[in-house]
N, C-alpha and C positions, 0 to 999 in steps of 0.2 A: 360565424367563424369560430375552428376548434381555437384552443390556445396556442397548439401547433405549429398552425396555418400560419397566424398571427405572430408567432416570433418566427415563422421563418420570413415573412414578409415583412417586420423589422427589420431582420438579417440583411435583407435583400437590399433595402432601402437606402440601409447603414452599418455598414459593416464596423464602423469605429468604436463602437460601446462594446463588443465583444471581451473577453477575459484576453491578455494578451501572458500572463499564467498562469501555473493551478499548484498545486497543494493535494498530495497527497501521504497523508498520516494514516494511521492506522493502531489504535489503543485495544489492547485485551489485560484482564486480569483474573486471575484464577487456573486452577486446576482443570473444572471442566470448558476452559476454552483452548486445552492443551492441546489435544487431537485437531483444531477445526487453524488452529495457529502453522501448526505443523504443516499441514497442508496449505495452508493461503501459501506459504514460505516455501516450504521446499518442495508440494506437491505438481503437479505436469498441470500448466494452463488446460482450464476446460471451460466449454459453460455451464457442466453442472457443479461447478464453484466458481461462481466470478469472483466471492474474493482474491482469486489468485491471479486478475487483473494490472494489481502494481507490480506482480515482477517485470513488467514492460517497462516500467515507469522508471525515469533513469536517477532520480531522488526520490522514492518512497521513501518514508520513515515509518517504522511500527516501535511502536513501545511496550513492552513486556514486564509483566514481573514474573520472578525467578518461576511461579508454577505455572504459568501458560508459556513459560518458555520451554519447560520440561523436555517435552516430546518433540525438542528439534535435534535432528540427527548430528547438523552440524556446528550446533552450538560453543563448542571449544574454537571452534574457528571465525564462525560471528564475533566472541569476546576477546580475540585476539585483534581482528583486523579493526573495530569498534573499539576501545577499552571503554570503560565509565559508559559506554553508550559516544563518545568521542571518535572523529575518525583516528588512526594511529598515524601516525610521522612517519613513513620509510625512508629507509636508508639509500 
């Protein structure tokens, strides 16, 4: 039996041990993970980048420092609606 098989026929048996949530983060830092950031973030879902996967996700979080954040188009507006990396309070 593949490993496969075998957790689907867990699955099947018992559905209660399942993850009931998940956790999606996302860490880069540097310069050269500016282009590949830019895109997870603001580039068009594909599969030839799944990191661009958690724009689905309705809490992603990625954490950045200021040079892999470089190359985000709309980063003034990220820091706006984020401060500190915090959601912001509207009015």
């Amino acid at each position: 039996m593949t490993p496969l098989i075998g957790l689907r026929a867990r699955v099947e048996a018992d559905p209660d041990p399942l993850p009931r949530y998940d956790i999606a983060l996302g860490i880069a830092t540097g310069q050269s993970k500016a282009d590949a950031v830019a895109r997870m973030i603001e580039g068009p879902l594909g599969a030839d980048c799944p990191a661009t996967a958690p724009q689905m996700h309705r809490q992603a979080t990625v954490v950045l420092d200021e040079e892999a954040a470089s190359n985000l188009r709309l980063r003034d507006y990220y820091e706006t609606v984020h401060p500190a990396g915090a959601e912001a309070r509207l009015p």
